[in-house]
N, CA, C, O and CB atoms as a CASP TS submission, in Angstrom:
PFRMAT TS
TARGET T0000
AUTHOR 0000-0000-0000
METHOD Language model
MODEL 1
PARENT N/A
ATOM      1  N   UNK     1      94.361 156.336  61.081  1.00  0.00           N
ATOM      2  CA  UNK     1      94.394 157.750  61.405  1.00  0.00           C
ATOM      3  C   UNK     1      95.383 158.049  62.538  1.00  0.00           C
ATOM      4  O   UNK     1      95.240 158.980  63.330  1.00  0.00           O
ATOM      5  CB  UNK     1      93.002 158.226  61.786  1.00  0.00           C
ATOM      6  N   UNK     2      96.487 157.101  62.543  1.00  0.00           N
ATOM      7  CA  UNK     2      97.457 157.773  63.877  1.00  0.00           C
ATOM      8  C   UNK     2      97.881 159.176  63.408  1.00  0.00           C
ATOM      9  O   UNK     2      97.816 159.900  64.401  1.00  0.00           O
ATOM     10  CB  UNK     2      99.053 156.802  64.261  1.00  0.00           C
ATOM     11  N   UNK     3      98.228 159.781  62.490  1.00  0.00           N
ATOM     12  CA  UNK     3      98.834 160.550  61.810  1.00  0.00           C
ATOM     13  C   UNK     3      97.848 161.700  62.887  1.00  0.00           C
ATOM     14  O   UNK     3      98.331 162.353  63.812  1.00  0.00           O
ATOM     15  CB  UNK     3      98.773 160.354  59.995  1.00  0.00           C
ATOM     16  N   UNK     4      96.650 161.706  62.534  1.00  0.00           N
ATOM     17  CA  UNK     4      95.541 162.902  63.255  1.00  0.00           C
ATOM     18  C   UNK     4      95.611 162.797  64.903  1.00  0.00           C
ATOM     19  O   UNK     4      95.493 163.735  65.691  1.00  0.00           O
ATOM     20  CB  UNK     4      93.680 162.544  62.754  1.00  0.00           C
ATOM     21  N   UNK     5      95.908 160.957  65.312  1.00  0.00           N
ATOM     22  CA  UNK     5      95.771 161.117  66.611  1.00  0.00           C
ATOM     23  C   UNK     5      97.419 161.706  67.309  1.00  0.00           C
ATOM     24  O   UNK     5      97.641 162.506  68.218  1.00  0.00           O
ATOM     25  CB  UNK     5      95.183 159.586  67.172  1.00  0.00           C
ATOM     26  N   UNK     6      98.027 161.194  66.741  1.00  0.00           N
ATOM     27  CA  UNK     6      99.736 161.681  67.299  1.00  0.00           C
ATOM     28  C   UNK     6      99.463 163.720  67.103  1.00  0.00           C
ATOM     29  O   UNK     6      99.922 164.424  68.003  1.00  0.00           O
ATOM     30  CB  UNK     6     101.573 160.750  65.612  1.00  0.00           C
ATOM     31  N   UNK     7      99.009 164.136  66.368  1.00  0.00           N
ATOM     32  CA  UNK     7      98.839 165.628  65.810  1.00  0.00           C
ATOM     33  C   UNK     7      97.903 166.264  67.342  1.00  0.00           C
ATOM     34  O   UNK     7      98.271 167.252  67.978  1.00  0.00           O
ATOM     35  CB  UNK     7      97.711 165.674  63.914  1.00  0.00           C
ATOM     36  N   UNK     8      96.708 165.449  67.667  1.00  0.00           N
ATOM     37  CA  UNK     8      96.433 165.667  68.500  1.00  0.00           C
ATOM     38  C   UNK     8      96.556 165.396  69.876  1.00  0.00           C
ATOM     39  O   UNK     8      95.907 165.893  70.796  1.00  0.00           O
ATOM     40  CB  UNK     8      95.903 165.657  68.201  1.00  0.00           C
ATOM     41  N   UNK     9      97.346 164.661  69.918  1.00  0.00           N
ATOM     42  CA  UNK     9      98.225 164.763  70.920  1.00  0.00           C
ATOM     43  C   UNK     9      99.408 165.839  71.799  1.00  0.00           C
ATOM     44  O   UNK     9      99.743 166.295  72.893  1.00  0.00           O
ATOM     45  CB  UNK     9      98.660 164.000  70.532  1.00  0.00           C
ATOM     46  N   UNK    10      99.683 165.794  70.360  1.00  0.00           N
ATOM     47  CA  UNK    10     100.972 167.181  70.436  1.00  0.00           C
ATOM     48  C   UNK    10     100.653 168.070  70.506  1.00  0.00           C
ATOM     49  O   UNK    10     101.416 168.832  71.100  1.00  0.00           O
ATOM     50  CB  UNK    10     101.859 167.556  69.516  1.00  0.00           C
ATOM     51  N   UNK    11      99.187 168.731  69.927  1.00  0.00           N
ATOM     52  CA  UNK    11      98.191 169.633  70.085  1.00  0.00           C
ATOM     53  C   UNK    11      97.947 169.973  72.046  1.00  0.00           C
ATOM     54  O   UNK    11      98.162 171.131  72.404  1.00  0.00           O
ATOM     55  CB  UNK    11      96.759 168.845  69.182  1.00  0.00           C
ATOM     56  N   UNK    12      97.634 169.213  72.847  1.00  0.00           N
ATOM     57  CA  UNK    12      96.920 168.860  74.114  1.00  0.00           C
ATOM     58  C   UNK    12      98.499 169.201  74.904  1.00  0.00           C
ATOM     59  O   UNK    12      98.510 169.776  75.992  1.00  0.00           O
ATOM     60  CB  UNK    12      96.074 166.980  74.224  1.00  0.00           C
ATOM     61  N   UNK    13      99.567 168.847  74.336  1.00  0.00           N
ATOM     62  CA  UNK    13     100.347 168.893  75.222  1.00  0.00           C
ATOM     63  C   UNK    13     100.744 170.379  74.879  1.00  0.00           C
ATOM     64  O   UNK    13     100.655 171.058  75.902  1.00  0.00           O
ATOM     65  CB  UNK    13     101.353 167.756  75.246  1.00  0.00           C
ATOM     66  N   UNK    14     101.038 170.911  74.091  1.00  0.00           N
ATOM     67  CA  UNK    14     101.294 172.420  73.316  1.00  0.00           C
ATOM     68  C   UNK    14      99.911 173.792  74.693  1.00  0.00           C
ATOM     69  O   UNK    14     100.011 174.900  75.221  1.00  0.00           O
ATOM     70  CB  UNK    14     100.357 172.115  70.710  1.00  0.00           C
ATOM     71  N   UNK    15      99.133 172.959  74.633  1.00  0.00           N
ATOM     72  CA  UNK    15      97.896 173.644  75.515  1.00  0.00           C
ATOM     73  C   UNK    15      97.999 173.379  76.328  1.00  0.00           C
ATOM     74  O   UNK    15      96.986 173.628  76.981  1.00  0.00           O
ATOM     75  CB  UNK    15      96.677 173.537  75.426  1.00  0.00           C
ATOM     76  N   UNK    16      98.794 172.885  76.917  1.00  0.00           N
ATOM     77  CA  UNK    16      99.133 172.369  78.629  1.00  0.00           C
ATOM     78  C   UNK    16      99.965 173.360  79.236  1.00  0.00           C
ATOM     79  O   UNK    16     100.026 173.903  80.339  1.00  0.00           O
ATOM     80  CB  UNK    16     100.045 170.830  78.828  1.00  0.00           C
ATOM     81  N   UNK    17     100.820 173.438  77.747  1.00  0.00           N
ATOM     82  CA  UNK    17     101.997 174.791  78.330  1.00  0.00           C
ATOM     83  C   UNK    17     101.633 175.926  78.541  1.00  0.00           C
ATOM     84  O   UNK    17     102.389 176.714  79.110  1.00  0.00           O
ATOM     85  CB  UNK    17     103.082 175.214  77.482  1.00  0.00           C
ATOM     86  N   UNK    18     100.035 176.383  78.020  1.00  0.00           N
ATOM     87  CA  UNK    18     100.127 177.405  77.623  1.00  0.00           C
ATOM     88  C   UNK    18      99.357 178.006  78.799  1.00  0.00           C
ATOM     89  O   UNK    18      98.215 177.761  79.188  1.00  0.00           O
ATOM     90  CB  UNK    18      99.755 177.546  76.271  1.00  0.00           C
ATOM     91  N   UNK    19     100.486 179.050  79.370  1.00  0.00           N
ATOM     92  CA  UNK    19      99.714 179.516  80.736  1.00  0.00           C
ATOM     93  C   UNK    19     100.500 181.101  81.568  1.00  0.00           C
ATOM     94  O   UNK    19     101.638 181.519  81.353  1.00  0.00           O
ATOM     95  CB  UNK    19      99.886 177.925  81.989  1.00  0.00           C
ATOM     96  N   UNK    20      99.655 181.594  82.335  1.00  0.00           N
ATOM     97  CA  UNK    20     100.268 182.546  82.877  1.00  0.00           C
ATOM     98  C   UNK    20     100.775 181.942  84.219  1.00  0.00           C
ATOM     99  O   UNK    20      99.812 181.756  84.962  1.00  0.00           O
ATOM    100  CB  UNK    20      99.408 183.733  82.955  1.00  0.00           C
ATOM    101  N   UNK    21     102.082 181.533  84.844  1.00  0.00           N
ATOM    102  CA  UNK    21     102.435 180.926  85.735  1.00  0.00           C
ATOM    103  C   UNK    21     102.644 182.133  87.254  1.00  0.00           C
ATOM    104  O   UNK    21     103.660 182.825  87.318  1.00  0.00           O
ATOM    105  CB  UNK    21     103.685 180.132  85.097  1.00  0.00           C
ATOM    106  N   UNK    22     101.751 182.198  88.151  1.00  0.00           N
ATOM    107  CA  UNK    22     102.088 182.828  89.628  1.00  0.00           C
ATOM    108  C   UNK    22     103.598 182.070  89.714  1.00  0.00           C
ATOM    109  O   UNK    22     103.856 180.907  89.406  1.00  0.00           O
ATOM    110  CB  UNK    22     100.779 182.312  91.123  1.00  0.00           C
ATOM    111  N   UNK    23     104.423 183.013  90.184  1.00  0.00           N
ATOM    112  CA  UNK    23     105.589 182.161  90.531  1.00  0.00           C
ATOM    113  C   UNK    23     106.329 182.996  92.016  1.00  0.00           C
ATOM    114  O   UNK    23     106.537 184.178  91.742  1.00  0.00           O
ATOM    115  CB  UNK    23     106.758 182.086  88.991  1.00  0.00           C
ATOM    116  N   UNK    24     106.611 182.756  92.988  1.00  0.00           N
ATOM    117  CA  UNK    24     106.983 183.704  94.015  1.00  0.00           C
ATOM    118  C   UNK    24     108.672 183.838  93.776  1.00  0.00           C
ATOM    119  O   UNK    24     109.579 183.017  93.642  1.00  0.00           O
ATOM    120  CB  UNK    24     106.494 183.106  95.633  1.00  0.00           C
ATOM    121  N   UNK    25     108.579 185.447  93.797  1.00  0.00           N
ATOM    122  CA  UNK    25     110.159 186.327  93.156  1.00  0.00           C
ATOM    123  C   UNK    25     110.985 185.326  94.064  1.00  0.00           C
ATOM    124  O   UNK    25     111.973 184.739  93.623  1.00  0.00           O
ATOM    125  CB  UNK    25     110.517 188.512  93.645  1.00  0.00           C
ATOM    126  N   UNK    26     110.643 185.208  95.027  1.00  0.00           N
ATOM    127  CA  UNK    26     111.912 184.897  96.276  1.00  0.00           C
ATOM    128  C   UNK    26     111.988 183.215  96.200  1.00  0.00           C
ATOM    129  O   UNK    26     113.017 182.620  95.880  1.00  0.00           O
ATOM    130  CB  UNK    26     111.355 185.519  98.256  1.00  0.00           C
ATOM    131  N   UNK    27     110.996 182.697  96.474  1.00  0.00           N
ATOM    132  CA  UNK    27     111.729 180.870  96.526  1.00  0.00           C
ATOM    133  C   UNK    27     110.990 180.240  95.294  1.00  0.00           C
ATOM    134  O   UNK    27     111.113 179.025  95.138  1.00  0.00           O
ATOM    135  CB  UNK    27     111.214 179.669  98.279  1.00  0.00           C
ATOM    136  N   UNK    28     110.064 181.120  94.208  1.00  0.00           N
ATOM    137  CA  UNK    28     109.963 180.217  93.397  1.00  0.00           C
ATOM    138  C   UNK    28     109.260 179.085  93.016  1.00  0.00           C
ATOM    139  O   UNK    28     109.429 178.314  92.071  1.00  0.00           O
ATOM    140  CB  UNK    28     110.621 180.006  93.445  1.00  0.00           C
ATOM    141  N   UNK    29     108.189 179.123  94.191  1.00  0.00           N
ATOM    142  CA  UNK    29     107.078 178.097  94.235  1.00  0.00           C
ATOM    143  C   UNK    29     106.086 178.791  93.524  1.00  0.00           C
ATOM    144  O   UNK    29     105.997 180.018  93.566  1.00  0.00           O
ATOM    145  CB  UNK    29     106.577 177.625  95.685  1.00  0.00           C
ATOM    146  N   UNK    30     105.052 177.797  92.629  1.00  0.00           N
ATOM    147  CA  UNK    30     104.120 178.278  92.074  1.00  0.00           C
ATOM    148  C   UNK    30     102.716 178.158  92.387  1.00  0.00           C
ATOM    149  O   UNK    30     102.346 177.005  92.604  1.00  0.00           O
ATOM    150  CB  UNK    30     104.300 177.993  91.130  1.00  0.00           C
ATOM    151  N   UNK    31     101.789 179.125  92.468  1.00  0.00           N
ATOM    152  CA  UNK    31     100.523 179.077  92.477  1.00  0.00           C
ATOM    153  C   UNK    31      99.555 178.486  91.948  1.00  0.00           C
ATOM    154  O   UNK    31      98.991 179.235  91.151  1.00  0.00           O
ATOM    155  CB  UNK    31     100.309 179.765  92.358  1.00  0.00           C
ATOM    156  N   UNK    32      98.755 176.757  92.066  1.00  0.00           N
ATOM    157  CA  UNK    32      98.003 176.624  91.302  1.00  0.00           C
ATOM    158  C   UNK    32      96.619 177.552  91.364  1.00  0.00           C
ATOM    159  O   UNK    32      96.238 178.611  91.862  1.00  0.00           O
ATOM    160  CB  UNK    32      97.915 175.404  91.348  1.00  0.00           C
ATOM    161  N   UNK    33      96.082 176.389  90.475  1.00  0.00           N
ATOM    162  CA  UNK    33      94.388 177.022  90.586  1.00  0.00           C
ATOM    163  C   UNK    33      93.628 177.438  91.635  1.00  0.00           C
ATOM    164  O   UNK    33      92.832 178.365  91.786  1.00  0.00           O
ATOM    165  CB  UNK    33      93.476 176.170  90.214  1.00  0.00           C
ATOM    166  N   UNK    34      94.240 176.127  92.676  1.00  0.00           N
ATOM    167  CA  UNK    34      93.557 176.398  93.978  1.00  0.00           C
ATOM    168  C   UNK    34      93.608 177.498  94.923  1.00  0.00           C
ATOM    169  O   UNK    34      92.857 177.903  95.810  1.00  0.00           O
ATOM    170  CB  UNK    34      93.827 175.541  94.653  1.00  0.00           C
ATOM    171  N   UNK    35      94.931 177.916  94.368  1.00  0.00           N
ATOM    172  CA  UNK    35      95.512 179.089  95.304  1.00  0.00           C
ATOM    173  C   UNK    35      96.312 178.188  96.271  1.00  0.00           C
ATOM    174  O   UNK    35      96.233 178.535  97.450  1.00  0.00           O
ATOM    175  CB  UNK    35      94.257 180.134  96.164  1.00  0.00           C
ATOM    176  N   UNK    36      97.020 177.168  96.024  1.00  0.00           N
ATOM    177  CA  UNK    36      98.169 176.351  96.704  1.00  0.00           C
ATOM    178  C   UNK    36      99.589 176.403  96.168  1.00  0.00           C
ATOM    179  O   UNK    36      99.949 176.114  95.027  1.00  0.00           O
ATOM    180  CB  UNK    36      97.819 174.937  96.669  1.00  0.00           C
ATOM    181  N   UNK    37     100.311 176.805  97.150  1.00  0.00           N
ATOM    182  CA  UNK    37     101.680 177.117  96.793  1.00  0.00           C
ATOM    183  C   UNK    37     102.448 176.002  96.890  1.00  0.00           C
ATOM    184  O   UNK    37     102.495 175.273  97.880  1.00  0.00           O
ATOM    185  CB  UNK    37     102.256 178.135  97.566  1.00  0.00           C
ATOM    186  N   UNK    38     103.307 175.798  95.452  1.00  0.00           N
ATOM    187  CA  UNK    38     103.661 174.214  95.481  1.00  0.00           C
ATOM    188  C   UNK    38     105.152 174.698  94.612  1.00  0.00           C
ATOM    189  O   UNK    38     105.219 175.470  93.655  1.00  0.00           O
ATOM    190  CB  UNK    38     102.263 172.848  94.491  1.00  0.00           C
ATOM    191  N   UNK    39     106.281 173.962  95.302  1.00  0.00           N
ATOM    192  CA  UNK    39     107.894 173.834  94.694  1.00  0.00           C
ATOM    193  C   UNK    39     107.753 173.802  93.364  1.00  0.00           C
ATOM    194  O   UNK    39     107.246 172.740  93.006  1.00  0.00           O
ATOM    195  CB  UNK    39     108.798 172.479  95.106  1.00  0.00           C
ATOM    196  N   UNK    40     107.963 174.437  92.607  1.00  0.00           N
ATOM    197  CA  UNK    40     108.582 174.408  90.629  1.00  0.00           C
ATOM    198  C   UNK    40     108.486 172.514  90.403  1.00  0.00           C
ATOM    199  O   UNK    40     107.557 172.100  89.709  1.00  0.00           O
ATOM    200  CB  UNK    40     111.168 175.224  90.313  1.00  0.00           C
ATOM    201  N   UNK    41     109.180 171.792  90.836  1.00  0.00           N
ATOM    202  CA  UNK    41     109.443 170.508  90.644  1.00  0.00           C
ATOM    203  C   UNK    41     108.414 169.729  90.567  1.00  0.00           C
ATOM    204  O   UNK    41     108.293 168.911  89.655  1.00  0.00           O
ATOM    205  CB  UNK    41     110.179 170.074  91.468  1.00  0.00           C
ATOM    206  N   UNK    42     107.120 169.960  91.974  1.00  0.00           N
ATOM    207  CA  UNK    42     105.912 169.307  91.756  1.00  0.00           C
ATOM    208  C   UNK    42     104.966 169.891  91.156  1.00  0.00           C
ATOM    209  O   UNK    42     103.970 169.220  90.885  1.00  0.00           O
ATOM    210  CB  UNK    42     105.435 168.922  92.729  1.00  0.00           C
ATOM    211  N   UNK    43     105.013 171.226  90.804  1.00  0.00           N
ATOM    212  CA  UNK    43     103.774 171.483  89.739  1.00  0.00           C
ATOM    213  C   UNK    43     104.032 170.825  88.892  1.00  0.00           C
ATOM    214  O   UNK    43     103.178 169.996  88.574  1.00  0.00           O
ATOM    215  CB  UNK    43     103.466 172.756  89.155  1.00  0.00           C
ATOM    216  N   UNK    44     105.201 170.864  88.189  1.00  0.00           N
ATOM    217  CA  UNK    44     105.303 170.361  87.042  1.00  0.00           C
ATOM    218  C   UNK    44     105.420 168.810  86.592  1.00  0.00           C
ATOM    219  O   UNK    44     105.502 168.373  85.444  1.00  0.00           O
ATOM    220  CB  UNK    44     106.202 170.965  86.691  1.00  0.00           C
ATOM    221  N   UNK    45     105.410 168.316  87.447  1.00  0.00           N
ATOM    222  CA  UNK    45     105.055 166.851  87.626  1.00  0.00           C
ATOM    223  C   UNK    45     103.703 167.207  87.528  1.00  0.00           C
ATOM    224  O   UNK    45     103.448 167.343  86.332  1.00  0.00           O
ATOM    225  CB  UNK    45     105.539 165.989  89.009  1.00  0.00           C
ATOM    226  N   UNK    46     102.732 167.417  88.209  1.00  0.00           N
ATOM    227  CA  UNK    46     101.472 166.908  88.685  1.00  0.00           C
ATOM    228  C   UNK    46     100.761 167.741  87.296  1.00  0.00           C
ATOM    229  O   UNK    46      99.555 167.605  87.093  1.00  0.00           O
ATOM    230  CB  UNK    46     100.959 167.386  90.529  1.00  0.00           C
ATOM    231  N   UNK    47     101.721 168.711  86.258  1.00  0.00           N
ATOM    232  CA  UNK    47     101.121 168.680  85.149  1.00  0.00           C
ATOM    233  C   UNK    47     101.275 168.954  84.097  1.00  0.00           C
ATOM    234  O   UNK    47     100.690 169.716  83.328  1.00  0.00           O
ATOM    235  CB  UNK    47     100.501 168.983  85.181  1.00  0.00           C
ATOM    236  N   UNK    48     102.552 167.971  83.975  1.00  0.00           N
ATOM    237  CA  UNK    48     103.050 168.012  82.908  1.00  0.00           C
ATOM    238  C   UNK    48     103.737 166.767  82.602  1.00  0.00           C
ATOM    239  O   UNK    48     103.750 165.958  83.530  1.00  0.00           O
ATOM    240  CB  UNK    48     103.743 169.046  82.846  1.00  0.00           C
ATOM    241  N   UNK    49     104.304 166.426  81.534  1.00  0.00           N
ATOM    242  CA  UNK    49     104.942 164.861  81.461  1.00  0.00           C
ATOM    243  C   UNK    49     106.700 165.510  82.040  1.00  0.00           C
ATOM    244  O   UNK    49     107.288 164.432  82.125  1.00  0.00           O
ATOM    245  CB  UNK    49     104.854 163.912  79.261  1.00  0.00           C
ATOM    246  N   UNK    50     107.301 166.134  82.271  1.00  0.00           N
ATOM    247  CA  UNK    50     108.231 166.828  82.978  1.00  0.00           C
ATOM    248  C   UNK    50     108.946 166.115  83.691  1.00  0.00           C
ATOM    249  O   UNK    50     108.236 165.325  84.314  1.00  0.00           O
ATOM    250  CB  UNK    50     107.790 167.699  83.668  1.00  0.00           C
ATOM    251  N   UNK    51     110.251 165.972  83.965  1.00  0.00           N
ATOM    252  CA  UNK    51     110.831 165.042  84.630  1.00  0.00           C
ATOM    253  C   UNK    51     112.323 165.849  85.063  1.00  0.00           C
ATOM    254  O   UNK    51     112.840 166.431  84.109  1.00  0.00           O
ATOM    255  CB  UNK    51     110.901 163.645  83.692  1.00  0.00           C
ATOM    256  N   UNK    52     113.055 165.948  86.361  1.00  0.00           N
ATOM    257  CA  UNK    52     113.792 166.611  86.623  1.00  0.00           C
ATOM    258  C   UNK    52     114.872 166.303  87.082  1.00  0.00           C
ATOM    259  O   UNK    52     114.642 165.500  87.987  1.00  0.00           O
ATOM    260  CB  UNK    52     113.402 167.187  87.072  1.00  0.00           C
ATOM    261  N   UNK    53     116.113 166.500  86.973  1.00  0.00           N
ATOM    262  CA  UNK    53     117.825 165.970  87.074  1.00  0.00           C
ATOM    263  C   UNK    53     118.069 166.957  87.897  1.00  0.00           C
ATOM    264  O   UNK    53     117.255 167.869  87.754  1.00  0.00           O
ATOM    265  CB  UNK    53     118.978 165.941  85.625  1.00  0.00           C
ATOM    266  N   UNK    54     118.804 167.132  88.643  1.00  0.00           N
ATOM    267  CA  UNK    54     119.339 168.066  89.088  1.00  0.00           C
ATOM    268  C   UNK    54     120.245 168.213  88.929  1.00  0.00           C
ATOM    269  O   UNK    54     120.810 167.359  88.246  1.00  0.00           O
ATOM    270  CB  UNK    54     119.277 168.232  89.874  1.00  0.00           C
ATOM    271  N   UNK    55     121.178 169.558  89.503  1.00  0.00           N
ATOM    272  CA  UNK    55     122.673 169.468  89.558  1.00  0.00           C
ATOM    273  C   UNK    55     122.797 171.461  89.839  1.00  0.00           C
ATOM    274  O   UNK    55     121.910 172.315  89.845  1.00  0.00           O
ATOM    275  CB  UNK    55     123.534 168.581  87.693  1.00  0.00           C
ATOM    276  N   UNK    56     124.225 171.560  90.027  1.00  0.00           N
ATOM    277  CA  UNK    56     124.570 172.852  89.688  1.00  0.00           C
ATOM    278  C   UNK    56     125.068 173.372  88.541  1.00  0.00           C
ATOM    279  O   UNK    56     125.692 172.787  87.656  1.00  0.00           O
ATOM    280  CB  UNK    56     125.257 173.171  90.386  1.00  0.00           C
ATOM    281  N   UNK    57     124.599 175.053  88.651  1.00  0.00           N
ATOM    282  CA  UNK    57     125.134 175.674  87.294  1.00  0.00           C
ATOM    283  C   UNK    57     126.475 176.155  87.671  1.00  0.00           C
ATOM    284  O   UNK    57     126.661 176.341  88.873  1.00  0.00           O
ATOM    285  CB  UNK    57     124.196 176.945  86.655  1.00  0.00           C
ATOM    286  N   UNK    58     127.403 176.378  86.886  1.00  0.00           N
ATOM    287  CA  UNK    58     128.748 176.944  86.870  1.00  0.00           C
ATOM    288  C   UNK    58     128.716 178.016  88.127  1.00  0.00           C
ATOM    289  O   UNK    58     129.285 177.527  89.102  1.00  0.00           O
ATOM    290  CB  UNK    58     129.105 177.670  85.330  1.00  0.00           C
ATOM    291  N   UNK    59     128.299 179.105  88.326  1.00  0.00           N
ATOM    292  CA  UNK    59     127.778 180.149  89.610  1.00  0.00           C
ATOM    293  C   UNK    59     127.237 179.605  90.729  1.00  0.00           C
ATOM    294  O   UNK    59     127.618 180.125  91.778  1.00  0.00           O
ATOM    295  CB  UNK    59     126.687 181.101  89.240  1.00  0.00           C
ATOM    296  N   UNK    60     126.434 178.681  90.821  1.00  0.00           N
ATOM    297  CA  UNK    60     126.089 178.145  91.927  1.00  0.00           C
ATOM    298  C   UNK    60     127.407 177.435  92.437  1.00  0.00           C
ATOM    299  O   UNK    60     127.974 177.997  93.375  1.00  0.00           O
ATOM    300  CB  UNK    60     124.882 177.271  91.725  1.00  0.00           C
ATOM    301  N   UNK    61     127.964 176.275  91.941  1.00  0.00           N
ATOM    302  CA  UNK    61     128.633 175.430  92.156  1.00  0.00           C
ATOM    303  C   UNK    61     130.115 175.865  92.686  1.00  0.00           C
ATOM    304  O   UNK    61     130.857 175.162  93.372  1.00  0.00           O
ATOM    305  CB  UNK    61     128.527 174.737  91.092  1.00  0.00           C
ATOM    306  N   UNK    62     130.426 177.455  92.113  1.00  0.00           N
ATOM    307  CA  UNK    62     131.694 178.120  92.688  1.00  0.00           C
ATOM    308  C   UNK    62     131.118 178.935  93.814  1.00  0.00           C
ATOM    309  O   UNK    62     131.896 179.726  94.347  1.00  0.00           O
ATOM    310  CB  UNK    62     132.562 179.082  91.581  1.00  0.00           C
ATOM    311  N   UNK    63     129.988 178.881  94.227  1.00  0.00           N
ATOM    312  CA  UNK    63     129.409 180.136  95.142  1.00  0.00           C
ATOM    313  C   UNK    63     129.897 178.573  96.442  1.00  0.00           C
ATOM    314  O   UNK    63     130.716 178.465  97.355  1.00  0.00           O
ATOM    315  CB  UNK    63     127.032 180.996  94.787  1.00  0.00           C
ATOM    316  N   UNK    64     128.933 177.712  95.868  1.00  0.00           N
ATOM    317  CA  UNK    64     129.157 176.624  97.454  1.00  0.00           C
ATOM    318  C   UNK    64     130.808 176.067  97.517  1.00  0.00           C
ATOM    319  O   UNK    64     131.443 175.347  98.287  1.00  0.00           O
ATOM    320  CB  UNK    64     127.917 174.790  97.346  1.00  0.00           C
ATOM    321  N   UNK    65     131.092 176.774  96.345  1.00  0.00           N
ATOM    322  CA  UNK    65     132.439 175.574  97.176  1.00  0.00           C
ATOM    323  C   UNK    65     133.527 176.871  97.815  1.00  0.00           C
ATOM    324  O   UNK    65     134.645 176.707  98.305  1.00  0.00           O
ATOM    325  CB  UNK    65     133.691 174.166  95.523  1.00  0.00           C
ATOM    326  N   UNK    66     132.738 178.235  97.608  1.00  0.00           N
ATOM    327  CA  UNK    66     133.735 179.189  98.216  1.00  0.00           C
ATOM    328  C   UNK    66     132.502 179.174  99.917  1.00  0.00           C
ATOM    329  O   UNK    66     132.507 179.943 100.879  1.00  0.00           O
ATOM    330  CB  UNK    66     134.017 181.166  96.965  1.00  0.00           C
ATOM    331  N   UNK    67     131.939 178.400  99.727  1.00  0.00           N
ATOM    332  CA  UNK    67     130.627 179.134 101.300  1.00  0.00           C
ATOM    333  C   UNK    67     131.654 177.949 102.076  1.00  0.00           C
ATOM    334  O   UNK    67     132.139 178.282 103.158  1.00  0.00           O
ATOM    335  CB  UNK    67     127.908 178.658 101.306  1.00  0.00           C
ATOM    336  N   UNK    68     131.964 176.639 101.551  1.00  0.00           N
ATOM    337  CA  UNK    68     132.699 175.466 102.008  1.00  0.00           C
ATOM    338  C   UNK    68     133.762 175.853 102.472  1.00  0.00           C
ATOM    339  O   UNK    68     133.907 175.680 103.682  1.00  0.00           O
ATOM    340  CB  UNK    68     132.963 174.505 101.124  1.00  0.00           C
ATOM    341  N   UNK    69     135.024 176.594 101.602  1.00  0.00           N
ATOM    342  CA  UNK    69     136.089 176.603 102.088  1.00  0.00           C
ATOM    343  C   UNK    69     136.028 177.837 103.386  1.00  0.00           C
ATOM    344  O   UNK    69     136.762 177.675 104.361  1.00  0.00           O
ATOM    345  CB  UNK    69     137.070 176.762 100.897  1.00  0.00           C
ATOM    346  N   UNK    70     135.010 179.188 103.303  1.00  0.00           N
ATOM    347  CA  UNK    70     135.424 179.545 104.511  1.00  0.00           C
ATOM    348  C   UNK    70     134.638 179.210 105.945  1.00  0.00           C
ATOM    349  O   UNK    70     134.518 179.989 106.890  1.00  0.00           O
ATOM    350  CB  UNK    70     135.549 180.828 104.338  1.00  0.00           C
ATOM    351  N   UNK    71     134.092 177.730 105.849  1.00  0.00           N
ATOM    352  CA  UNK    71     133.931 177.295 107.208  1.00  0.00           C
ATOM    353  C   UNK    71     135.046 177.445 107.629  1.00  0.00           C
ATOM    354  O   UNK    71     135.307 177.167 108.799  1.00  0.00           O
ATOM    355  CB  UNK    71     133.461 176.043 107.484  1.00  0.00           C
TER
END
């Protein structure tokens, strides 16, 4: 029966996502259950299988290198 257990699996993780997320407009940290305000990066670690790379987007990456050149 892997066929039912892999199904329910994918099931559990599908219901993991499924949520109304507190998120603060300005830096973006989210609200758990507890009412604890925690960085985007570690909620989603602490609940989710989620894993995170970083880097810049095209706009970010020309914003810092114009904040750079007028030191």
């Amino acid at each position: 029966m892997k066929l039912i257990e892999d199904l329910e699996r994918a099931m559990s993780h599908v219901e993991r996502l499924k949520a109304l997320l507190p998120i603060c407009a300005r830096c973006k940290k989210i609200r758990d259950d507890k009412g604890v305000w925690q960085q985007l990066e570690a909620y989603f670690r602490n609940h989710s299988e989620v894993e995170f790379s970083h880097s810049l987007c095209p706009e970010c990456s020309q914003q810092s290198h114009s904040e750079l050149e007028a030191m």
